[in-house]
MARKE-395709 format. One record per residue (C-alpha): residue in three letters; x, y, z. Coordinates in steps of 0.25 Angstrom, whole numbers, plus 5000, padded with zeros to 4 digits. Example, Ala and Ser with C-alpha at 12.3 -4.5 7.8 and 13.67 -1.06 7.14 Angstrom:
BEGIN
Ala 5049 4982 5031 .
Ser 5055 4996 5029 .
REM end
This chain:
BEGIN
Unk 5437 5641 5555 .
Unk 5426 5651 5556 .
Unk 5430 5658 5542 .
Unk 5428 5643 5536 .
Unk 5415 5641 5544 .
Unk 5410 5655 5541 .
Unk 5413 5653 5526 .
Unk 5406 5642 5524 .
Unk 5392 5644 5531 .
Unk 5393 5659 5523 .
Unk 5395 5651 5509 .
Unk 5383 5643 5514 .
Unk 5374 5654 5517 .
Unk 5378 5663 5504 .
Unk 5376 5651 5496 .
Unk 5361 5648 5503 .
Unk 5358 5663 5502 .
Unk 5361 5664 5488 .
Unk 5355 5650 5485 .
Unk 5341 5656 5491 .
Unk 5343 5670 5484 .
Unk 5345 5663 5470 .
Unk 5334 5654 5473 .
Unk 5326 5667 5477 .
Unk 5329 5677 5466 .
Unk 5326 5678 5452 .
Unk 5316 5681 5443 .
Unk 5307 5672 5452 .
Unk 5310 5677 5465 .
Unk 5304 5670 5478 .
Unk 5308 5672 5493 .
Unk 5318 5662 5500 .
Unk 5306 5657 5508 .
Unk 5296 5656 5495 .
Unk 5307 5649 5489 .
Unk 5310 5639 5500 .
Unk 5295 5636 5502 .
Unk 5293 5634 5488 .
Unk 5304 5624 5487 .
Unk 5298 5616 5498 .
Unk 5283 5618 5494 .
Unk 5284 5619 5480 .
Unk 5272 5628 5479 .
Unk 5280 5641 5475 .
Unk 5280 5639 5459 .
Unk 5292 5651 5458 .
Unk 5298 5643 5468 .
Unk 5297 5632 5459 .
Unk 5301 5639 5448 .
Unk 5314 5643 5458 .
Unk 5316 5628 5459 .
Unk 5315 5623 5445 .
Unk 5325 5636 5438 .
Unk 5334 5642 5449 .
Unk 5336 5632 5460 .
Unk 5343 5624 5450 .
Unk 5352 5635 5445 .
Unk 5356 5639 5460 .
Unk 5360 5626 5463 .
Unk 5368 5622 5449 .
Unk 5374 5636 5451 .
Unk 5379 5631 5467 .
Unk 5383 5618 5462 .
Unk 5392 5622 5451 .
Unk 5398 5634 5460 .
Unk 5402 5624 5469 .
Unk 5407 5615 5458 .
Unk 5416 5624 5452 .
Unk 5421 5629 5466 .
Unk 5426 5616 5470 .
Unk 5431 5612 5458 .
Unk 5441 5626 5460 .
Unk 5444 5620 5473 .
Unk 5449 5607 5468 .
Unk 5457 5613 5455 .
Unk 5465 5622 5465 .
Unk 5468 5613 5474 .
Unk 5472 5602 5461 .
Unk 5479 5616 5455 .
Unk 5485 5621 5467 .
Unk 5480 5634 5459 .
Unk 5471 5645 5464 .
Unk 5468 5648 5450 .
Unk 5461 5634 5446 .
Unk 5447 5634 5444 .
Unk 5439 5625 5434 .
Unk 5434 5637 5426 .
Unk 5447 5645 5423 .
Unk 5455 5632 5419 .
Unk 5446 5628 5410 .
Unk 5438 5616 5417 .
Unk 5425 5621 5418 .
Unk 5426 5626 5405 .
Unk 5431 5612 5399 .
Unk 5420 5605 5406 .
Unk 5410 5617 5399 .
Unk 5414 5612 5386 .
Unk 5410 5596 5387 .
Unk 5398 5602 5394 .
Unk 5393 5610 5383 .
Unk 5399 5598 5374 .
Unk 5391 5588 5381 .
Unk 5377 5596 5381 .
Unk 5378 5600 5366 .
Unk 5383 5584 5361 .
Unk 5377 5576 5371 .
Unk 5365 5583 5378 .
Unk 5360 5570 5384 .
Unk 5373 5568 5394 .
Unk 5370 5580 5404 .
Unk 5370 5573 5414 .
Unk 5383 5568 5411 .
Unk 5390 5583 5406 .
Unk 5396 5587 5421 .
Unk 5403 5573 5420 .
Unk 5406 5574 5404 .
Unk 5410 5591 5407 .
Unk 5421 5585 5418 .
Unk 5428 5578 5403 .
Unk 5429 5594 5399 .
Unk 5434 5598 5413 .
Unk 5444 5587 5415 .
Unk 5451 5591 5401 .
Unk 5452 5604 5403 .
Unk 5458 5601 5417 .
Unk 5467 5592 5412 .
Unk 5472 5603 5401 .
Unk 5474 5612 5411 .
Unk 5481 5603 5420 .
Unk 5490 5598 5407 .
Unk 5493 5611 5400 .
Unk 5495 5619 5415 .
Unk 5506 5608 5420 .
Unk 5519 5612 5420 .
Unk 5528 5608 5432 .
Unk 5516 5610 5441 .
Unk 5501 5619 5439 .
Unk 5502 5633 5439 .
Unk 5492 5641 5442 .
Unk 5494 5653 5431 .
Unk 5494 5640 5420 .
Unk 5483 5632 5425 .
Unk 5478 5645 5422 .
Unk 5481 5649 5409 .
Unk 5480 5636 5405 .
Unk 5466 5635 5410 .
Unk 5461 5648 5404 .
Unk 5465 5641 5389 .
Unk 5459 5628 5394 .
Unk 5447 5636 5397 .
Unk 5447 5645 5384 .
Unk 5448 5632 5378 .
Unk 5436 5625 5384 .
Unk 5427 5637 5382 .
Unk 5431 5640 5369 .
Unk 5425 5626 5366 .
Unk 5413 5627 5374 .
Unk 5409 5640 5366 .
Unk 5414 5634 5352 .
Unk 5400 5627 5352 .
Unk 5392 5640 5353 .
Unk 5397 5642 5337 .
Unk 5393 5629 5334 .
Unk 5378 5634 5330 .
Unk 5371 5626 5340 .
Unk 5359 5635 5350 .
Unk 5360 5623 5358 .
Unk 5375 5623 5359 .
Unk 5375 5638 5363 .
Unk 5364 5636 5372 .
Unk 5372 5624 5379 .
Unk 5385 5633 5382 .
Unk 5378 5645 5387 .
Unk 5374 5636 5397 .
Unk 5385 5627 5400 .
Unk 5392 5641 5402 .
Unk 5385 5651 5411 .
Unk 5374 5651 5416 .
Unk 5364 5642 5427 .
Unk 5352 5647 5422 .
Unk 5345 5635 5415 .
Unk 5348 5626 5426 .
Unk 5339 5613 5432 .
Unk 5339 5604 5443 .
Unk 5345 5594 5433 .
Unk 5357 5603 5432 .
Unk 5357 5603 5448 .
Unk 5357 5587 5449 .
Unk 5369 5587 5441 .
Unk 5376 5598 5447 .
Unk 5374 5590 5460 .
Unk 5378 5577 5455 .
Unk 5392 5580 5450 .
Unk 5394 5593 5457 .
Unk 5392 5587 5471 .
Unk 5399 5575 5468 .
Unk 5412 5585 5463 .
Unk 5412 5591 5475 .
Unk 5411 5580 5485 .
Unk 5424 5573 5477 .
Unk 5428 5589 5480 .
Unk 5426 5588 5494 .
Unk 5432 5573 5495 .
Unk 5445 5577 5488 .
Unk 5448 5590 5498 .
Unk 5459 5582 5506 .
Unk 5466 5580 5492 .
Unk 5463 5595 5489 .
Unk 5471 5599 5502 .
Unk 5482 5592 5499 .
Unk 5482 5596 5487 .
Unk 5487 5610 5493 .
Unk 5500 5604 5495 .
Unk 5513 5601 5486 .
Unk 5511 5589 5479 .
Unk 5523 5583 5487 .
Unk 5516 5586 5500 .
Unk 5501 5578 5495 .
Unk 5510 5568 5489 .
Unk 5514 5566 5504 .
Unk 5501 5567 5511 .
Unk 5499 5555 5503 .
Unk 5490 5562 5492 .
Unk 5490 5557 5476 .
Unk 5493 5571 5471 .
Unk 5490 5569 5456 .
Unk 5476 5560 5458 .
Unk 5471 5569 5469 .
Unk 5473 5582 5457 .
Unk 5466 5573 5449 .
Unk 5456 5570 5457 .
Unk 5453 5582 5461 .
Unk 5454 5588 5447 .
Unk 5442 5579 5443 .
Unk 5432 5584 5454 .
Unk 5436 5598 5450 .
Unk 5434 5595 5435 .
Unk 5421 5589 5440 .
Unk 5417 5600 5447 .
Unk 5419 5611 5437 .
Unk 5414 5602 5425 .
Unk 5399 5599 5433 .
Unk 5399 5616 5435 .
Unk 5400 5618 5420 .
Unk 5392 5608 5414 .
Unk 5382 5613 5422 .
Unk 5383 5628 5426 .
Unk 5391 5633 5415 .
Unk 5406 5638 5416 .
Unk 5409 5647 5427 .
Unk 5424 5651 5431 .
Unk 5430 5657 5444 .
Unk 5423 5649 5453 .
Unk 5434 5639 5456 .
Unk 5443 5651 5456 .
Unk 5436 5661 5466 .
Unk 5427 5650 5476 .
Unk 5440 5643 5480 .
Unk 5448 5654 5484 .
Unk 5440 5661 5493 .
Unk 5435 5649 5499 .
Unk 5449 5645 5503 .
Unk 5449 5660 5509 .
Unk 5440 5657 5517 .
Unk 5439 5641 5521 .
Unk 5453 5640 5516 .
Unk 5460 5628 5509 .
Unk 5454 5616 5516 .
Unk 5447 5610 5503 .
Unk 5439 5602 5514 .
Unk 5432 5616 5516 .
Unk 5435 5623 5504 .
Unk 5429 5613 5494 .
Unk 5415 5613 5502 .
Unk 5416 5629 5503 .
Unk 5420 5630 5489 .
Unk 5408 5622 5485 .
Unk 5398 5631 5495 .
Unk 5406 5646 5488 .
Unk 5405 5641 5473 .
Unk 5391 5639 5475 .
Unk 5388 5653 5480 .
Unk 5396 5660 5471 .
Unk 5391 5653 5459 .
Unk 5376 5655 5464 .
Unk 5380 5668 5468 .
Unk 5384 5672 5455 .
Unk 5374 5665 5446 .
Unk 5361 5671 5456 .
Unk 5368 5685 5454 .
Unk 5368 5682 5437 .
Unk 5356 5679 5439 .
Unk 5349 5691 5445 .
Unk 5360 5703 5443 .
Unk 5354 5704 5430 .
Unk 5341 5699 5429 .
Unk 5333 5691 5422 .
Unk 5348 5693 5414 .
Unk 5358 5683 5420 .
Unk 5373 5684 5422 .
Unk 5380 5668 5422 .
Unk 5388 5665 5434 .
Unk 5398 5663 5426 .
Unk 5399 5677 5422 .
Unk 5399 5682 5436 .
Unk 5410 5670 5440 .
Unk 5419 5676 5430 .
Unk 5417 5691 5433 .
Unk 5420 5687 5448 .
Unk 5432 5677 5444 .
Unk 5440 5685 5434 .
Unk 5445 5695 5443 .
Unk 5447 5683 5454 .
Unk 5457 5677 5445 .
Unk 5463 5689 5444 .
Unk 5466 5687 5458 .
Unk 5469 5675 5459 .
Unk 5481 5677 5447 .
Unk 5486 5688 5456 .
Unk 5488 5678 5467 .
Unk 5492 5666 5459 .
Unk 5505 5668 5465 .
Unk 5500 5660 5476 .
Unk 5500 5646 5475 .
Unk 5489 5636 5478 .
Unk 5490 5631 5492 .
Unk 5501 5638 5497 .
REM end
């Protein structure tokens, strides 16, 4: 019990430090106490200038951390698979292509594009699902199958980029990398669907646990096997399609957040969801404040620095894959 309690209040103060040293460094750089007296006062006009440009890309960058966190945590429990995650089975990447289809055709329905991008998202999961099945979900297809689904997708997304069109290209760059034109419009939607995925998240964690189980053993526990998986599916498809529509595609965050948090608060999704949420945020922050200021005023996207961190991870993760979910 400590190592959970431990866990937790360290994942809150990483992500609170690293919330105020993004805030705080940049190209306009202001102390934490400037920065939290200009907030309040508003007499600061750098502090302003904080407020209107990077606040909102910290936040969106938390937000969708913890969206696509989450949305691994549901996939592996619905997979019994270590190895799902929305980005790498090609989820994420589906829900990117009816983003930058919805942005180039139908500019006027942005609001609406996390909820239109989950039409992208729920195909490419049914695909995986369907071409995966074959007396059960095994983890190496789910894979494989996953890697052609998301080729697939993305091979779409950047078929627009030949299409002649600046403002085509302009749509996918951002729909595909990088958190720096964001706005507190951005935010708002981010918090409208993304914490409404991860409270039906948080809702569905007895399901999640059982889940754990042979499907004889739920059955008889008196769970709905197939419409729990279903269920669930959709949050998670919710989840990864609000993250892409508006912070761009990013993989390996479903893979590596969820494995060491179970490491560390173990497999309680009543716990894991909520610190899966919390360590999703600080790595993705994390990782866009280093692109950011590595290399500046150059930037590196997060999702650059995700993929450097998650390829060798997967690596691991195949070596083990051996090991079944849950057992």
């Amino acid at each position: 019990m400590n190592k959970k309690i431990w866990s937790i209040w360290g994942v809150i103060v990483l992500l609170i430090a690293v919330f105020i040293y993004s805030a705080c460094t940049g190209s306009i750089k202001v102390s934490w106490i400037e920065l939290i007296q200009g907030l309040f006062t508003g007499t600061n006009k750098q502090v302003e200038v904080i407020r209107d440009l990077r606040l909102p890309r910290i936040i969106v960058s938390s937000l969708v951390g913890a969206a696509l966190a989450v949305s691994g945590v549901l996939l592996q429990a619905v997979m019994r698979s270590s190895l799902a995650d929305a980005g790498v089975i090609g989820i994420s990447s589906g829900a990117g292509f009816v983003s930058i289809l919805v942005i180039s055709i139908f500019p006027n329905l942005f609001f609406w594009m996390p909820l239109l991008a989950c039409v992208g998202g729920a195909l490419a999961c049914f695909l995986v699902y369907t071409f995966a099945w074959k007396s059960g979900l095994n983890p190496i297809r789910i894979l494989l199958v996953g890697i052609a689904i998301n080729a697939t997708f993305s091979g779409l997304g950047q078929s627009f980029n030949y299409r002649g069109s600046y403002a085509v290209t302009s749509i996918n760059q951002a729909v595909t990398s990088i958190f720096t034109m964001k706005n507190w419009g951005d935010v708002r939607i981010m918090l409208i669907y993304g914490l409404i995925g991860l409270l039906l998240a948080w809702l569905t964690s007895p399901w999640c646990n059982v889940l754990g189980l042979q499907d004889k053993s739920a059955q008889s526990v008196g769970l709905h096997v197939s419409r729990a998986r279903l269920l669930i599916s959709m949050i998670a498809v919710l989840l990864a399609a609000v993250a892409t529509a508006i912070g761009g595609l990013i993989v390996f965050v479903g893979l590596l957040v969820p494995h060491i948090a179970r490491l560390l608060v173990g497999s309680n999704h009543k716990i894991l969801i909520p610190f899966s949420a919390l360590a999703g945020a600080l790595l993705i922050l994390s990782a866009d404040t280093l692109g950011r200021t590595v290399l500046a005023p150059a930037e590196i996207p997060a999702s650059i620095i995700m993929t450097v961190i998650g390829g060798p991870f997967l690596i691991f993760l195949l070596r083990k894959s051996e090991r079944v979910y849950g057992r």
